[in-house]
C-alpha positions, 0 to 999 in steps of 0.5 A: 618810449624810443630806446636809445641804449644801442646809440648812448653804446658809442659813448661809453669810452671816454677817453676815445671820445676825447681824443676824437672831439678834444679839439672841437671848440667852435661854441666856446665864445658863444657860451662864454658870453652867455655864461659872463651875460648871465652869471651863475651857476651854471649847468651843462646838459649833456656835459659829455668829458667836461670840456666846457664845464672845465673851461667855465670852471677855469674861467671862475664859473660855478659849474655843474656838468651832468651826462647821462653816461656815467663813464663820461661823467667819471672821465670829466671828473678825472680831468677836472681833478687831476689838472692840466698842470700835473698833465704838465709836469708828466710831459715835461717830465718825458711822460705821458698818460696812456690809459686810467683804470677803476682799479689794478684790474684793468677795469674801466673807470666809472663814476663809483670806481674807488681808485683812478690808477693812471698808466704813464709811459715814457715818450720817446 
């Protein structure tokens, strides 16, 4: 069995990986109709941060995401449980998200974190 331990080690920052795929959604529409052919419910292999999970979700599919990261799966969880709007209102507010933490340590959040402590700042 091939061990994949140092390869799944690039994935373990969520968010980075967030930031550097967030935009990509070229299989969107072709999962869409799959998901709207098809009905539910819905699982997502290798769900990553939760994009297409949440999009489903949004669109009123009953989704489950599963990943074999568990940073990935706690960062998809945050994002699915602190929704788009109150990220809305932060902004709007003239602030924005710069980190989540597991606990006033610091520590990263994972999926048994008890606590997600977000870090806002100001915008300038």
């Amino acid at each position: 069995m091939m061990d994949y331990s140092e390869y799944l080690e690039g994935y373990r920052d969520a968010q980075a990986y967030d930031v550097e795929e967030g935009g990509y959604d070229a299989d969107y529409p072709l999962t869409e109709q799959w998901a709207q052919s098809l009905g539910g419910p819905l699982l997502d292999l290798a769900c990553g941060t939760g994009t297409m999970a949440i999009r489903l979700a949004e669109r009123g599919f009953q989704v489950t995401g599963v990943d074999i990261i568990p940073e990935m799966i706690a960062w998809a969880s945050l994002r699915y449980v602190f929704p788009q709007e109150m990220e809305a209102l932060l902004f709007y507010n003239g602030f924005q998200i710069r980190s989540c933490y597991g606990n006033w340590q610091q520590e990263p959040l994972t999926a048994t974190s008890r606590y997600m402590i977000y870090v806002c700042q100001r915008r300038v």
